[in-house]
C-alpha positions in Angstrom: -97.0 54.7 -47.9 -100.8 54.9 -48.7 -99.9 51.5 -50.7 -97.0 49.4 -50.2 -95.0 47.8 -52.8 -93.3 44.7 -51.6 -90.8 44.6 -54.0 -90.0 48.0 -53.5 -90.2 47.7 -49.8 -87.5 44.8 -49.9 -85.1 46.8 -52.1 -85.2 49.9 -48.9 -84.8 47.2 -46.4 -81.7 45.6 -48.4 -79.9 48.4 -48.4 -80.5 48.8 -44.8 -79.3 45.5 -44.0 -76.2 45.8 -46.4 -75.6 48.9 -44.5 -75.7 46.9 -41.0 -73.4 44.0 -42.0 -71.0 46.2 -43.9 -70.4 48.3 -40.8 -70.5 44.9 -38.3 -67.4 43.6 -41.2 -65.8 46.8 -40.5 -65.1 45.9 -36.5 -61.9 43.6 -35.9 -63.4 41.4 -33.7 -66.7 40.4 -35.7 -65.8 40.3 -39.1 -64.5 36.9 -38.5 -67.6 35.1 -38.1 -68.5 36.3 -42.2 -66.0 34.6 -43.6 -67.9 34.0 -46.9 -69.4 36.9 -49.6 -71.7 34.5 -50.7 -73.3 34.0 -46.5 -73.3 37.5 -46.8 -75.2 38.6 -49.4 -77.8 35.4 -48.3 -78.4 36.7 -44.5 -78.9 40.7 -46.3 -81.7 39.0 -48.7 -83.2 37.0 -46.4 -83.6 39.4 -43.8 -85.0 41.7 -45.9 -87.9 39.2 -47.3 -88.7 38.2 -43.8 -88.9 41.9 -42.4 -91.6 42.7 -44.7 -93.6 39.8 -43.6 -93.4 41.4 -40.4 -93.6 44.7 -41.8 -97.1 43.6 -43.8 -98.3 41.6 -40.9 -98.1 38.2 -42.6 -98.8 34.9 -40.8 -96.2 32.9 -38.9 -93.5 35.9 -40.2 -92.4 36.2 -36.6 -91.8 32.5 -36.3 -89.8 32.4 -39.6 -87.4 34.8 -38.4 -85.9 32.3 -35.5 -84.2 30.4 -38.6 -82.3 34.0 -39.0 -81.1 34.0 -34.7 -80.0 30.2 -35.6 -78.2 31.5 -38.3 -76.1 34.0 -36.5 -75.8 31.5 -33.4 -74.7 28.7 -35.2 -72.3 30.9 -37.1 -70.6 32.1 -33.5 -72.1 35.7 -33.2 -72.4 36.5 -29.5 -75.5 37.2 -28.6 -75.2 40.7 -27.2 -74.0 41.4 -31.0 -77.1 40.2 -32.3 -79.2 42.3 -29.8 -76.9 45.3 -31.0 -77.9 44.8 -34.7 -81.4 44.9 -33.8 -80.9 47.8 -32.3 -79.0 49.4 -35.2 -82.3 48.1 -37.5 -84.3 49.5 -35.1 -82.9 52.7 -35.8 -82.6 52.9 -39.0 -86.6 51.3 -39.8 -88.0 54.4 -36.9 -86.4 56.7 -39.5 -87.6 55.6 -42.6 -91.1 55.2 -40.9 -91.1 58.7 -39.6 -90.8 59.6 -43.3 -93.8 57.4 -44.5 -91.5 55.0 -46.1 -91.9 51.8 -44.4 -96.0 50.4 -43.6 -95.5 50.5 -40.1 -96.0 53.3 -37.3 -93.2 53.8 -35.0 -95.4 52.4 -31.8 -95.2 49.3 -33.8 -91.3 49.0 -34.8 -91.0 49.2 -31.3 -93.5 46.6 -30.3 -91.6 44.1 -33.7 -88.2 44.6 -32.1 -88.9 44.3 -28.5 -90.8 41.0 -29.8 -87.5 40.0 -32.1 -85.2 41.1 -28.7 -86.9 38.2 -26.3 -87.4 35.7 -29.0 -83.8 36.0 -29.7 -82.6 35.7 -26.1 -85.1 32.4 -25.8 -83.2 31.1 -28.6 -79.7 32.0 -27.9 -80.9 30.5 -24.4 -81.9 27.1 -25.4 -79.4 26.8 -27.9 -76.6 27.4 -25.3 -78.1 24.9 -23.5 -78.0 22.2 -25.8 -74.5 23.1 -26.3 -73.1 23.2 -22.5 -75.6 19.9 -22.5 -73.4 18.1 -25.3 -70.1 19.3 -23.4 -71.1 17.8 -20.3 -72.2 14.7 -22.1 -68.7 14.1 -23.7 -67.0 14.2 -19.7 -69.6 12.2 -18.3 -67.3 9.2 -18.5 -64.6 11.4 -16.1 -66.6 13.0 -14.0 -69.7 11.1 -13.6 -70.3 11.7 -9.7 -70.4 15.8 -11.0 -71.9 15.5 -14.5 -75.0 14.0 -14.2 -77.3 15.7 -12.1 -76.1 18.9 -14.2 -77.1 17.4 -17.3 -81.0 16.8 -15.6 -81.0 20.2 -14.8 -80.0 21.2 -18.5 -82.2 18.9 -20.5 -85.5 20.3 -18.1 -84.3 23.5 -18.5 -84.1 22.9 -22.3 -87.4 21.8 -22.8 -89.0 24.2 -20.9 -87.6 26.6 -23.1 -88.7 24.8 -26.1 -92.1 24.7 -25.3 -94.2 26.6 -27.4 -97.8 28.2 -28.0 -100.5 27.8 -25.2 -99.2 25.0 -23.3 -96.0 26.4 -22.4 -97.2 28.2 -19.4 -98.6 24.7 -17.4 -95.5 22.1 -18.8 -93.0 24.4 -18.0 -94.2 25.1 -14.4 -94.2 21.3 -14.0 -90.4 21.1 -15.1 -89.6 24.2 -12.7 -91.3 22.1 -10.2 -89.0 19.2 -11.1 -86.2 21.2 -11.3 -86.8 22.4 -7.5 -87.5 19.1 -6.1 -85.0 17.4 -7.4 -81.7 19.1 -8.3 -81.2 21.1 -4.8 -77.3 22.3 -5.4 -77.2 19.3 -8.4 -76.8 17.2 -5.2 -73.5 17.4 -5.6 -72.4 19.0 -2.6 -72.4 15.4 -0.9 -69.7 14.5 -3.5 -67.7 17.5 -3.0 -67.6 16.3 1.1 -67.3 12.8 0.4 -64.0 10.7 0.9 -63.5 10.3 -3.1 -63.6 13.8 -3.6 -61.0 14.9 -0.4 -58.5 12.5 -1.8 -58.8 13.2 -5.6 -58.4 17.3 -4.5 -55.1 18.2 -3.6 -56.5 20.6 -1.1 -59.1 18.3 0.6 -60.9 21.0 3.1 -60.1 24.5 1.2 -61.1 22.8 -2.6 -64.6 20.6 -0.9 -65.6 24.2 1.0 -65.0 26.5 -2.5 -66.9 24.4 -4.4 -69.5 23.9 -2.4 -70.0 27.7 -2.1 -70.1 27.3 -6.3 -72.6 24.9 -6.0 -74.9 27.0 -3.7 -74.1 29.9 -6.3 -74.7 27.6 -8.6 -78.1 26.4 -7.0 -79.1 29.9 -6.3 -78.9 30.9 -10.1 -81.0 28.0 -11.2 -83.5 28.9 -9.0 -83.5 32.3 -10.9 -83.4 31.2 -14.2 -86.0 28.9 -13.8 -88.7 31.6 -12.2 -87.6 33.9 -15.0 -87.9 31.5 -17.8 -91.4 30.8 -16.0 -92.2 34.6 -16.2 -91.1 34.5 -19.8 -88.4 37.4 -18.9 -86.2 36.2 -21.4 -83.6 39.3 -21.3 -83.1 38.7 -17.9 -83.1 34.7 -18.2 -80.1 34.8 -20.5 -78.3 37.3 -18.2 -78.6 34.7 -15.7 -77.4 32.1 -17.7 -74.4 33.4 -18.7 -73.4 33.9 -15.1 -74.4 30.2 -14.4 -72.7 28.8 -17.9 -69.5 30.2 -16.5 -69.6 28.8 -12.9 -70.5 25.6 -14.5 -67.7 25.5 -17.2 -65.3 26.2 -13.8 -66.7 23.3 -11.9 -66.1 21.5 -15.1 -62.9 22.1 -16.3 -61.4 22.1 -12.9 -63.1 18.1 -11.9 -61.3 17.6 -15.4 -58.2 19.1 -14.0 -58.7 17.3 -10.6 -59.1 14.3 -12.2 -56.1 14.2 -14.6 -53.3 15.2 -11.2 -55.3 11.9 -9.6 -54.4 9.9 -12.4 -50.6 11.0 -13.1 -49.6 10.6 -9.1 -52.1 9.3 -6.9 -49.5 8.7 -4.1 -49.2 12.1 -3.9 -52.5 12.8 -3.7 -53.4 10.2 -1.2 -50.0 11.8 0.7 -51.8 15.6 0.9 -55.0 13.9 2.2 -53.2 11.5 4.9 -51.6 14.2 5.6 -54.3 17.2 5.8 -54.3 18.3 9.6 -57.6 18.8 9.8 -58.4 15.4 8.8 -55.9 13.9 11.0 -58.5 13.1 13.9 -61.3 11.7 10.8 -59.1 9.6 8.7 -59.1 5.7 8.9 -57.2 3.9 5.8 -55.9 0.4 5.5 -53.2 -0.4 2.7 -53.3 -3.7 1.0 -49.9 -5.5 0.4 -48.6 -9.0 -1.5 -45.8 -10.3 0.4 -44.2 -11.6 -2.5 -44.8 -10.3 -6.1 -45.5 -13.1 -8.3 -48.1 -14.1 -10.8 -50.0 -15.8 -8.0 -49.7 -13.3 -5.5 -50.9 -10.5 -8.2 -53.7 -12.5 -8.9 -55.3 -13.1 -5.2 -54.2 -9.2 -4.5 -56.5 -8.1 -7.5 -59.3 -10.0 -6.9 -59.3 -9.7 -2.9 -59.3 -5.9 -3.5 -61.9 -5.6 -6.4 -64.2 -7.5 -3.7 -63.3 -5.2 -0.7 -64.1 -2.2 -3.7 -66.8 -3.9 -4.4 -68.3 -4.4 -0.7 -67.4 -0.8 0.1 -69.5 0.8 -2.9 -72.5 -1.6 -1.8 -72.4 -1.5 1.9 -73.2 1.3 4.5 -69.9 1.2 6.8 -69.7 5.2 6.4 -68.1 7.8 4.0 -65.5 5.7 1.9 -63.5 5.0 -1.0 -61.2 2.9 -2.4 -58.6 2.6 -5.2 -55.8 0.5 -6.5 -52.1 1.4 -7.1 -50.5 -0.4 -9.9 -46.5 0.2 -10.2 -45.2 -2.8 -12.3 -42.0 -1.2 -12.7 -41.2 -1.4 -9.2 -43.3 -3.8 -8.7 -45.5 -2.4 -6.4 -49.5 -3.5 -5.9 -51.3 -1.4 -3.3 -55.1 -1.1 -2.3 -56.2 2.2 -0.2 -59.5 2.5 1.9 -59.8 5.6 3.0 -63.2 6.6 5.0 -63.9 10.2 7.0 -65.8 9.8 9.8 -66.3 11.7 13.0 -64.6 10.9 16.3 -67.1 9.3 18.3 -67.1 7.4 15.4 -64.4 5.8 15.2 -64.8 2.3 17.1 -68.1 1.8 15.0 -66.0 2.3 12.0 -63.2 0.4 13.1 -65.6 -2.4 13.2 -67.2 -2.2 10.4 -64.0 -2.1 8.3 -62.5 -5.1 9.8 -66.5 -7.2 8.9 -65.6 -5.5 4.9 -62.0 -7.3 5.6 -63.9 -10.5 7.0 -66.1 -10.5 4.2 -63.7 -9.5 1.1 -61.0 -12.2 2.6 -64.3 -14.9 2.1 -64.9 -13.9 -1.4 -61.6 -13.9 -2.5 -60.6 -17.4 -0.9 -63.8 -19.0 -2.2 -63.3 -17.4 -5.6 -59.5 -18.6 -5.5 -60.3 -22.1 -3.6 -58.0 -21.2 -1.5 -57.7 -21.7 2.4 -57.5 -18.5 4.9 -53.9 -19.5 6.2 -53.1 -19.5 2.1 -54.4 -15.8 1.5 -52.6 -14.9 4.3 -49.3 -15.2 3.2 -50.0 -13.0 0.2 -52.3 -10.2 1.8 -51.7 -7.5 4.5 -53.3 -5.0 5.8 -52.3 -1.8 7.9 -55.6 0.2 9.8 -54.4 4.0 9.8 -56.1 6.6 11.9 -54.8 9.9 13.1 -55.3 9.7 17.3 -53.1 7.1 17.2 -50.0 8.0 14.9 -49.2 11.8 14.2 -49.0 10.8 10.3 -48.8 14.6 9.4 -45.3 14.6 10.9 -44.4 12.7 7.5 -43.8 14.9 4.9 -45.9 15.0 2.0 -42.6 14.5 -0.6 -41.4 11.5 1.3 -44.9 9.7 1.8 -44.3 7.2 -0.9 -40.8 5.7 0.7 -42.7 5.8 4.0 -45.3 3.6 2.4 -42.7 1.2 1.0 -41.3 1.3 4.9 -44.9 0.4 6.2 -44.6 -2.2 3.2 -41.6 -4.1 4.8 -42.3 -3.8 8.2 -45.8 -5.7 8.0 -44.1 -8.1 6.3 -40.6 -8.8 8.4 -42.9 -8.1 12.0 -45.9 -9.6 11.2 -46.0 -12.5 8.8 -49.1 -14.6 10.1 -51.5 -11.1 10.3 -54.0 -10.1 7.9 -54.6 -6.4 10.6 -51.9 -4.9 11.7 -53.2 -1.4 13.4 -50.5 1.5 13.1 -50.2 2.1 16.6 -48.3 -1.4 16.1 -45.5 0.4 13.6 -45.5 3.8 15.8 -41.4 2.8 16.5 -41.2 2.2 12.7 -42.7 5.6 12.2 -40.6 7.4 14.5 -37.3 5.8 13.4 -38.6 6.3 10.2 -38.7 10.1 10.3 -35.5 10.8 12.3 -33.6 8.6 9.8 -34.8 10.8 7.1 -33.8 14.0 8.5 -30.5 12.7 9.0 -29.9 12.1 5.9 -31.3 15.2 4.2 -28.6 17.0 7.1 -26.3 15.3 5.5 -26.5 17.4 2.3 -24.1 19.8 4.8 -21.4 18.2 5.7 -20.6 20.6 8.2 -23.8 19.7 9.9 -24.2 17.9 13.0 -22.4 14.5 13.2 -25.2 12.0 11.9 -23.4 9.8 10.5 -20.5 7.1 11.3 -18.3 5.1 9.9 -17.5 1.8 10.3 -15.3 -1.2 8.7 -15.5 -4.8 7.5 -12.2 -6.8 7.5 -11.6 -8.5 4.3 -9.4 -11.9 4.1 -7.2 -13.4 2.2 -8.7 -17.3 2.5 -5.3 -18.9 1.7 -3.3 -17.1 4.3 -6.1 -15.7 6.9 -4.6 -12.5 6.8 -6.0 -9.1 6.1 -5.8 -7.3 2.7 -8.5 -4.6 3.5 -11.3 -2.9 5.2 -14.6 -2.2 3.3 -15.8 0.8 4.5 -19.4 1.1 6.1 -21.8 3.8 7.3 -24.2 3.7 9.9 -26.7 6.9 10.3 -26.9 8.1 14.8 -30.3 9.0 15.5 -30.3 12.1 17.8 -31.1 9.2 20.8 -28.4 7.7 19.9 -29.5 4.2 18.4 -27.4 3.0 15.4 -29.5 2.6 12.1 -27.7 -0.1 9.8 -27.3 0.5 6.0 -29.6 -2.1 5.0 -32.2 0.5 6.5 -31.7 3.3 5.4 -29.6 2.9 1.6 -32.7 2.3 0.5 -33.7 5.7 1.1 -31.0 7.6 0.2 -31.6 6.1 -3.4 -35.8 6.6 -2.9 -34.9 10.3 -2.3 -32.9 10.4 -4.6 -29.8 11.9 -2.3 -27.2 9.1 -3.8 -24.5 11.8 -4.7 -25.0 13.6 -1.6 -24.5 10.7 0.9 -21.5 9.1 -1.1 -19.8 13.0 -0.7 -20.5 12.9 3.2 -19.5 9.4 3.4 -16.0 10.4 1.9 -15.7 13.9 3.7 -16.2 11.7 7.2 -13.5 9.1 5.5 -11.0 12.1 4.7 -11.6 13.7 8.1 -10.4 10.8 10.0 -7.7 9.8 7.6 -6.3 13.0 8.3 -6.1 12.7 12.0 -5.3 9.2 11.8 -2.0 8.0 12.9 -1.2 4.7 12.1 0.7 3.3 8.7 -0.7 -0.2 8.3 -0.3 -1.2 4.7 -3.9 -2.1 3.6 -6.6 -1.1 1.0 -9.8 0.7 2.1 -12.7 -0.1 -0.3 -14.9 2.7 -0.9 -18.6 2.4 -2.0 -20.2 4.7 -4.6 -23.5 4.8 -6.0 -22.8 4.3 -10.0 -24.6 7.9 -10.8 -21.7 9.6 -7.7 -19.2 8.8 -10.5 -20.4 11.3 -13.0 -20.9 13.9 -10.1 -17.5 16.4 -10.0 -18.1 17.0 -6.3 -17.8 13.5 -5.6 -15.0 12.3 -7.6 -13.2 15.5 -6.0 -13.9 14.1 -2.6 -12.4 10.8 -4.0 -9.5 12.0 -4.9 -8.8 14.0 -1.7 -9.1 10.6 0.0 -6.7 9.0 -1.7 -3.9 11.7 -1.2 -5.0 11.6 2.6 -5.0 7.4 2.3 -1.5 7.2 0.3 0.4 9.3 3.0 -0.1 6.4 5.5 0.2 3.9 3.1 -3.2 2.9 2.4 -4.5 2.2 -1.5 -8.1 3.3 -2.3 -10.4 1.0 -4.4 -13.6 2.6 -5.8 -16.2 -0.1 -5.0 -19.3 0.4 -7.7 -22.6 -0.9 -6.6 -24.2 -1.9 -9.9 -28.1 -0.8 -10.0 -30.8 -1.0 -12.8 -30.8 2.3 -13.4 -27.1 3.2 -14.6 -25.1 1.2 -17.3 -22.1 0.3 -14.8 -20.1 0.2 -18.2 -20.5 3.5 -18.7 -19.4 4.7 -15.5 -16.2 2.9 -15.2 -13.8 5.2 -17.5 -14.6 7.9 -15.4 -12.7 6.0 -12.7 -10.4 4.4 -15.0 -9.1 8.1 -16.2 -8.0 8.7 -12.5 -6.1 5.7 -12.6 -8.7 3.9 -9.3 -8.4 0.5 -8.7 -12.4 -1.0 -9.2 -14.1 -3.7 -7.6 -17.9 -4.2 -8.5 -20.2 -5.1 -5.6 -23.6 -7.1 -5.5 -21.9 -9.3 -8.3 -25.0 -11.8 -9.2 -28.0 -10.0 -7.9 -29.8 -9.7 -10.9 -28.5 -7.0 -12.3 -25.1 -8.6 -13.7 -24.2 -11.9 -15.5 -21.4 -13.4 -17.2 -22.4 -10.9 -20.8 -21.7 -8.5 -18.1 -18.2 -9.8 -17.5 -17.2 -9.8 -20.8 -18.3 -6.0 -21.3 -16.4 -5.1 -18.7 -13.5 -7.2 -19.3 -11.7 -4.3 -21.2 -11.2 -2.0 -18.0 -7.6 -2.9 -16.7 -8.8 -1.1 -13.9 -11.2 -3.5 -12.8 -9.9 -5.6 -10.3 -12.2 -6.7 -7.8 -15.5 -8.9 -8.5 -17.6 -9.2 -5.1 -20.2 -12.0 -5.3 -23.5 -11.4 -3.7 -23.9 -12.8 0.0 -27.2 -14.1 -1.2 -25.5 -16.5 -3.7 -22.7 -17.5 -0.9 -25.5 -18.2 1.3 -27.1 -20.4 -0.7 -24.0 -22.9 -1.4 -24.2 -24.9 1.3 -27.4 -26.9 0.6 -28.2 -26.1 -2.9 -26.0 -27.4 -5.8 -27.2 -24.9 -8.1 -26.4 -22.1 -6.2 -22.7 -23.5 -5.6 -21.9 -24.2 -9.4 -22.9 -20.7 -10.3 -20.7 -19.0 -7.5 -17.4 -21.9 -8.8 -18.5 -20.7 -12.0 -18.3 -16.9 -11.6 -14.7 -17.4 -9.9 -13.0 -19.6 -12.8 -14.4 -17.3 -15.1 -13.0 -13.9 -12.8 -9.4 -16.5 -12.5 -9.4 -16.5 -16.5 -9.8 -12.9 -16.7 -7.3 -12.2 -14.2 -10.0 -10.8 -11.5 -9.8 -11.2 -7.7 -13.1 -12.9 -6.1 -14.3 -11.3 -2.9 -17.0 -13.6 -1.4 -19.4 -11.8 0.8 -21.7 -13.2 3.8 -19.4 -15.6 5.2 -20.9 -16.5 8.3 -19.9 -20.1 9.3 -16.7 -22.3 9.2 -18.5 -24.7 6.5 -19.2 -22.1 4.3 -15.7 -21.0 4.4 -14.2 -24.5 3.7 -16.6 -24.4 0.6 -14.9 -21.2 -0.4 -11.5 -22.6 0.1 -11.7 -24.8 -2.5 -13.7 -23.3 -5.4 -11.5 -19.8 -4.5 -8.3 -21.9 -5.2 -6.1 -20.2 -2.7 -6.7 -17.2 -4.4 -9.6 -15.6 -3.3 -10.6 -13.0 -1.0 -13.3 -13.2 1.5 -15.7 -10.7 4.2 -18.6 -12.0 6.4 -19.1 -12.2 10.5 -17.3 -15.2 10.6 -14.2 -13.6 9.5 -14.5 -10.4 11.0 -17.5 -8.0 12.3 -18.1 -4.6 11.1 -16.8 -2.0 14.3 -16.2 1.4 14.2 -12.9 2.5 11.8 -10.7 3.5 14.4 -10.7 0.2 15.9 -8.9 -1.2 12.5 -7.2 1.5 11.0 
């Protein structure tokens, strides 16, 4: 073109451009990102006019066209697209110039698009960066420990791609600098080996070594970018980035993920750390306790833990953390300190966390007015390391009922201790773990003989005589030792085996009713966990007992132990329909009251009311106590109910029970008659 016709020149270049995008609409997996005619026909206008800028050499043109990359990045268009339509333009603008139709030689269509190329990867660059900068920003909150030094790295990174003109070459070697000096693997890598992170990760060593490997990759790249960002290799500066954008994202969205498992269970997560071998010889932890949970109590157990927290995060006493369990369902309030340390450690750090306890117990009585002896009664504290106690011989699924065992042994063994050191609860441990196995062998009844059965007389109060045996359970530790009920029935129901103990329970009972040879005329009561009596197994099991029971003349009464979890009212026509005398245990424990009564009042089959030892108890020196228990029975007499009192254990609390049972009731305690073994009684 000997003279160049702008006008002209921009109606070639249009049809080039609608050329470009018509084919880019044309491919499945871009034609998305032009949803609108009317975007269209604006980029193909606007290209055009700013390509004969370039074309015709005029000022700032080459500037002007970053609005254009913005465009398409802002609109979604990946950037290796947009380097693919500039090589299609390419194209298409070397023909027309080998034809003398565009004022430009090839040589310098080649130097425009390699020019166009870079700027577009600077921009696609610091865009992105702004973008993964924002994302980061938003899980800050979660993930602070992670997110921070990342977002230093992007904002310098950022701006040294902004930089412009002349003075980009000197600022931006001051923020590589920066970057180098201070953002060595984001510094993160101390996180990823510190206490918070092991017990937040569900896979303490494997998870902390991966991702500090990421980091180092992570490191590694930066240290790339940044020299070719220096260089102003822009091609090979995005290339990078990409690969880092992606490693970052998966630091990021597993934390996120990390973080959410630690807030739905964090038992379990503390469980998989305690119980990581290769921590076992590293790991000191102390758990925080109220003895009794009441407003009071809540209050001194919050603040006496928010100051040990606080004295932790401020001190130097090693690598720690520190967190607090809330369960107010089951009423549970807990405070772990966990710290990793090395053996040779250890006695330092055992020190040092009994001056936090010293210190924390200060602060917290000072803040409460309250005197040490006072704090004492609601706070314990258990010191855990793994040389002593070999804690990984707890399983990880049963680590929260072993807690609630640690729980009630501090307080029943050590009421006047603020320390108590697990070495102190090893027989606890042991006795702990051989009583769950033999219950989880249970599950066959076939299995070895772990369990026994024993019987409580119950008396008639009036005559002295016996009208029937409750029968008990008692699990035999391979050693031999006896584990009583109150023990381990609360973890049976903790695991969650209810059904499968009751079924043992009554195989054992049919077993020795069927080599049983005496006839004594008697009931057997029979205790069953309220969710047994929707299980067929179990109900099967209760009725082969009672064919075994009636061909030596004994009656079977299904004895419910009412819970919080199962509507007793809807368990009882189950029994009913089989025609099974019922007596309801635990009568007054919290669970029933006299609305209870008169919900239950239209099963014929319920016979028997037992009232709670812990009321009977009580009768003797409380008033209170004694008009509910004289209540419950007129109001059982009325309804045509038989009172079983429970816990009698002295000759005053039976003469009490004489008189408000009216010669009618029924009676069971150690004064009366101690449990022994069934065969000794039937």
């Amino acid at each position: 073109m000997e003279k160049t016709d702008p006008k002209k020149l921009q109606g070639i270049l249009n049809r080039v451009f609608n050329l470009f995008y018509h084919n880019l609409l044309n491919l499945p997996h871009l034609s998305s990102f032009f949803p609108s005619p009317h975007m269209f026909k604006g980029l193909v206008q606007k290209q055009s006019a700013l390509m004969v800028n370039l074309l015709l050499d005029k000022e700032n043109s080459l500037k002007n066209y970053e609005s254009v990359i913005l465009l398409h990045h802002k609109i979604g268009l990946p950037q290796e697209d947009f380097i693919d339509s500039m090589e299609f333009i390419k194209g298409q603008l070397l023909n027309l110039s080998e034809k003398g139709k565009v004022p430009a030689s090839p040589q310098k269509v080649e130097s425009l698009f390699h020019e166009l190329t870079e700027l577009s990867h600077e921009i696609y660059l610091t865009e992105d960066l702004k973008e993964l900068r924002k994302t980061w920003e938003k899980f800050l909150a979660y993930i602070p420990e992670i997110a921070s030094d990342q977002i230093k790295l992007l904002e310098a990174l950022e701006q040294a791609c902004l930089i412009r003109g002349e003075e980009k070459s000197q600022t931006a070697q001051e923020l590589i600098a920066f970057l180098i000096k201070n953002i060595s693997c984001f510094e993160a890598n101390h996180y990823f080996s510190s206490a918070d992170f092991l017990l937040k990760s569900y896979s303490a060593r494997d998870v902390s070594l991966a991702l500090q490997k990421l980091n180092e990759e992570l490191y590694n790249l930066v240290c790339h970018l940044t020299k070719y960002v220096r260089n102003r290799n822009y091609k090979y500066a995005y290339r990078t980035w990409v690969r880092l954008s992606e490693k970052s994202k998966l630091l990021l969205l597993y934390s996120i993920f990390m973080k959410y498992k630690w807030e739905v269970s964090k038992e379990k997560s503390l469980s998989d750390f305690l119980l990581d071998p290769l921590f076992e010889e590293k790991l000191f932890g102390l758990v925080f306790i109220p003895t009794d949970v009441d407003k009071l109590a809540i209050k001194i157990f919050k603040i006496f833990s928010m100051n040990l927290i606080k004295l932790i995060n401020e001190g130097s006493y090693g690598l720690g953390t520190a967190f607090i369990h809330e369960d107010t369902e089951r009423e549970i309030y807990r405070c772990y300190v966990l710290y990793v340390t090395e053996r040779e450690k250890k006695d330092w750090l055992k020190s040092s966390i009994k001056k936090i306890l010293k210190k924390a117990e200060t602060l917290t009585c000072k803040t409460l007015s309250l005197k040490e002896n006072q704090l004492r009664k609601y706070i314990k504290a258990a010191i855990m390391h793994g040389d002593v106690v070999k804690l990984s011989s707890i399983s990880r699924e049963d680590f929260p009922i072993f807690m609630d065992t640690i729980e009630e042994t501090i307080k029943e063994k050590f009421p006047d201790k603020l320390i108590v050191e697990l070495s102190d609860l090893s027989e606890t441990i042991n006795e702990f773990q051989e009583t769950i196995n033999a219950i989880k062998l249970l599950k066959n009844t076939d299995s070895e003989n772990y369990l026994k059965l024993y019987g409580q007389p119950i008396i008639n109060l009036r005559t002295g005589k016996r009208e029937g045996i409750e029968i008990l359970s008692r699990i035999i530790l391979p050693n031999g030792k006896l584990i009583p009920p109150f023990k381990f029935l609360k973890v049976v129901k903790k695991l969650k085996f209810t059904n499968t103990f009751d079924r043992a329970v009554l195989h054992k009972l049919n077993e020795f009713l069927n080599t049983c040879k005496k006839k004594d005329k008697c009931k057997i009561f029979v205790n069953l966990y309220p969710t047994s009596c929707y299980s067929y197994e179990v109900l099967e099991k209760l009725n082969e007992v009672r064919q075994s029971a009636t061909k030596r003349n004994i009656e079977v009464v299904a004895e419910i132990i009412e819970t919080e979890d199962v509507d007793i009212g809807k368990v009882l026509p189950s029994l009913s329909s089989l025609n099974f005398k019922i007596a309801i245990d635990d009568f007054g424990t919290g669970y029933s009251n006299f609305e209870r009564i008169a919900q239950l009042i239209e099963h014929e089959n319920l016979k028997f009311i037992k009232i709670d030892g812990g009321l009977v108890r009580k009768i003797k020196k409380d008033k209170v106590f004694k008009a509910i228990v004289e209540t419950i029975t007129l109001l059982a007499s009325k309804l045509d109910k038989i009172v079983i009192y429970e816990f009698v254990e002295d000759g005053e609390i039976l003469s009490i029970l004489k008189k408000l049972g009216e010669g009618k009731a029924l009676g069971q305690g150690y004064f009366l008659g101690k449990p022994e073994p069934i065969e000794k009684l039937i």
